[in-house]
C-alpha positions in Angstrom: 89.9 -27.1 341.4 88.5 -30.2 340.3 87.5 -28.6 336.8 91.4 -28.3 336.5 92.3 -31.6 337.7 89.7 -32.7 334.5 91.1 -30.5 332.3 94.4 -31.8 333.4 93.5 -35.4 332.4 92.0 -34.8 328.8 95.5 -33.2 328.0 97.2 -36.0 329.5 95.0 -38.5 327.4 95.0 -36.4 324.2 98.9 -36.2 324.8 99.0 -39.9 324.7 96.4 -40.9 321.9 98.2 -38.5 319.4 101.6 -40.1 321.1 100.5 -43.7 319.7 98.8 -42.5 316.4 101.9 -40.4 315.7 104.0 -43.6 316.0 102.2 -45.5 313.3 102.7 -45.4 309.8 99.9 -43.5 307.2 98.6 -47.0 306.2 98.2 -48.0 309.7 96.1 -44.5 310.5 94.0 -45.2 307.8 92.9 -48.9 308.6 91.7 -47.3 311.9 95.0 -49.0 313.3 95.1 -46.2 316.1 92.5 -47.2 318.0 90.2 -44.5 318.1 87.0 -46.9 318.9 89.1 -48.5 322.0 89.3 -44.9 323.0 86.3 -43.8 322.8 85.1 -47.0 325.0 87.3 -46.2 327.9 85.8 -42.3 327.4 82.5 -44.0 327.3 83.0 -45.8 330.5 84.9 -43.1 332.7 81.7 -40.5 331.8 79.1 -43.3 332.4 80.4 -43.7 335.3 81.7 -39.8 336.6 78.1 -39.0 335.9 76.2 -41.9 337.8 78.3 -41.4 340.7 77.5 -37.2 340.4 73.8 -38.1 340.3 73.9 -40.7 343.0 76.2 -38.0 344.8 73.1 -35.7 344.9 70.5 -37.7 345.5 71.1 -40.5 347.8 72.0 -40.3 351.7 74.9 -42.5 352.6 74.0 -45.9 354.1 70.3 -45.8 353.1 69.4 -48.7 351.1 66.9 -47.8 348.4 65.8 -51.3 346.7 65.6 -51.5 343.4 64.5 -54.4 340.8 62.2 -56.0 343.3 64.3 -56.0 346.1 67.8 -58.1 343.8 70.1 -54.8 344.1 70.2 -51.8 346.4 71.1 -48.4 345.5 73.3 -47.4 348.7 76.1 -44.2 348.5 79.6 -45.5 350.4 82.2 -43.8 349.7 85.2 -46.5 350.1 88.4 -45.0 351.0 90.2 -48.4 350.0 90.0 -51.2 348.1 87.0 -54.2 348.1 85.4 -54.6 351.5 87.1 -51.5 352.5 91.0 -52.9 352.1 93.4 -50.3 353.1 90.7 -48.2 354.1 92.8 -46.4 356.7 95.9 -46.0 354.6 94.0 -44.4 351.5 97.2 -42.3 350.1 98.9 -45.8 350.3 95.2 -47.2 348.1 95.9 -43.7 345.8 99.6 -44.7 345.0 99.1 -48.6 344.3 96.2 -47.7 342.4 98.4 -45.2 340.6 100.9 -47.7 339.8 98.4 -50.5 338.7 97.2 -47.7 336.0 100.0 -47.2 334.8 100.7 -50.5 334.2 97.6 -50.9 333.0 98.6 -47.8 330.2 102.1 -49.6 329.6 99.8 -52.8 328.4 96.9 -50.8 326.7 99.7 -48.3 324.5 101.3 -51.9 323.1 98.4 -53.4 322.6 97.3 -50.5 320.1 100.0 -51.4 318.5 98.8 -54.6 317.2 96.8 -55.4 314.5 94.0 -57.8 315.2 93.2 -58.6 318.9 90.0 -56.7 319.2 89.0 -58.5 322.3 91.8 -57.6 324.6 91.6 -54.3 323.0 87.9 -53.7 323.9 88.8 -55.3 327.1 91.9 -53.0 328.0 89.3 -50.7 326.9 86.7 -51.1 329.6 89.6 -51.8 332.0 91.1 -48.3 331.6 87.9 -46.4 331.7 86.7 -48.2 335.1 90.2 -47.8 336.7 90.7 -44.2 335.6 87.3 -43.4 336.9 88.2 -44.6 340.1 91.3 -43.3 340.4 90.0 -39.7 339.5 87.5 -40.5 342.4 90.5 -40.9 344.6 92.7 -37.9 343.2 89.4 -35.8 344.1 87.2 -37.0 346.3 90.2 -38.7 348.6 87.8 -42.0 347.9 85.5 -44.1 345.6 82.2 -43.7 345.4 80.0 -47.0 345.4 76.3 -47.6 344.7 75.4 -51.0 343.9 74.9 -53.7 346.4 73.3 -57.1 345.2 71.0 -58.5 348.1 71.1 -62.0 346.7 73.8 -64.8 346.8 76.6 -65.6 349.9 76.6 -63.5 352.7 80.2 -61.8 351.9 78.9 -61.1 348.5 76.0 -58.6 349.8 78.1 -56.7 351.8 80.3 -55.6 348.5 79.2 -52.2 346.9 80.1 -51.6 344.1 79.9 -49.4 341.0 79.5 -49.5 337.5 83.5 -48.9 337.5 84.2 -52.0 339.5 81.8 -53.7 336.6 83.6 -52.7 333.6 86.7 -53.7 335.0 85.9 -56.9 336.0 84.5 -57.5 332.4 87.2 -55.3 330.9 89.9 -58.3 332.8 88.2 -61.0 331.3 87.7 -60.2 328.2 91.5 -59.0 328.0 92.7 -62.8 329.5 90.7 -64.1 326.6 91.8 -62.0 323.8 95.4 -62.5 325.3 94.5 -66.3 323.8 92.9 -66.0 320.9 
């Protein structure tokens, strides 16, 4: 089943890459106008990612902290049925749809900017955005939650108890750098 929910979303993504490439002119296509690098990042960060949390799936018990990097960051397996520190935890079909909805808006935003020549910062950004979101939405479509790995042991108090993973990283950065190249 899950090998078809996969197979499901590279047809739904090929669908809409050839959807924007088809809807730019021959001299746009050539100039690499389409996108295909921006793609291949948010490809690059959903797999990074699907395949961490697989290994860490495997390997690690849940709840067992396994210090790494003398002791800075943990390696500990939570699956998170909601949001950060566990928001909506207990409603995660309600978590599933707003994440849904925040994807596709998310789509809406990456498809136009595609569209525009320059802006490679908010492209890369939408970029890393997308791949991190998709990956944990395809957690949530499959797993019925997110898989976290990463805790820091160092700064505030609320700030250890966060896990996160390498998702939750890409679209933090992914944000950023988007806001930035919405200004330059």
């Amino acid at each position: 089943m899950r090998d078809l929910k996969g197979f499901l979303f590279f047809c739904i993504k090929t669908f809409l890459l050839n959807k924007i490439c088809a809807t730019m002119s021959a001299g746009e296509r050539k100039k690499g106008a389409c996108g295909m690098i921006y793609f291949a990042i948010t490809a690059a960060v959903f797999t990074l990612d699907f395949f961490l949390k697989k290994y860490i799936d495997k390997k690690y018990a849940r709840k067992v902290k396994n210090p790494r990097l003398g002791g800075i960051i943990c390696i500990e397996k939570f699956y998170n049925k909601g949001a950060t520190l566990n928001l909506l935890a207990k409603h995660p079909k309600a978590m599933t749809v707003i994440h849904s909805v925040i994807m596709v808006f998310v789509a809406v935003i990456y498809y136009f900017a595609m569209r525009m020549t320059g802006k490679e910062l908010k492209k890369t950004g939408l970029a890393m955005l997308a791949g991190g979101g998709l990956s944990n939405l395809y957690d949530r479509y499959t797993k019925h939650h997110v898989v976290d790995y990463v805790r820091f042991q160092t700064g505030p108090k609320w700030f250890r108890r966060i896990i996160f993973n390498v998702s939750d990283f890409f679209i933090f950065i992914g944000a950023v750098l988007a806001v930035i190249g919405s200004e330059v």
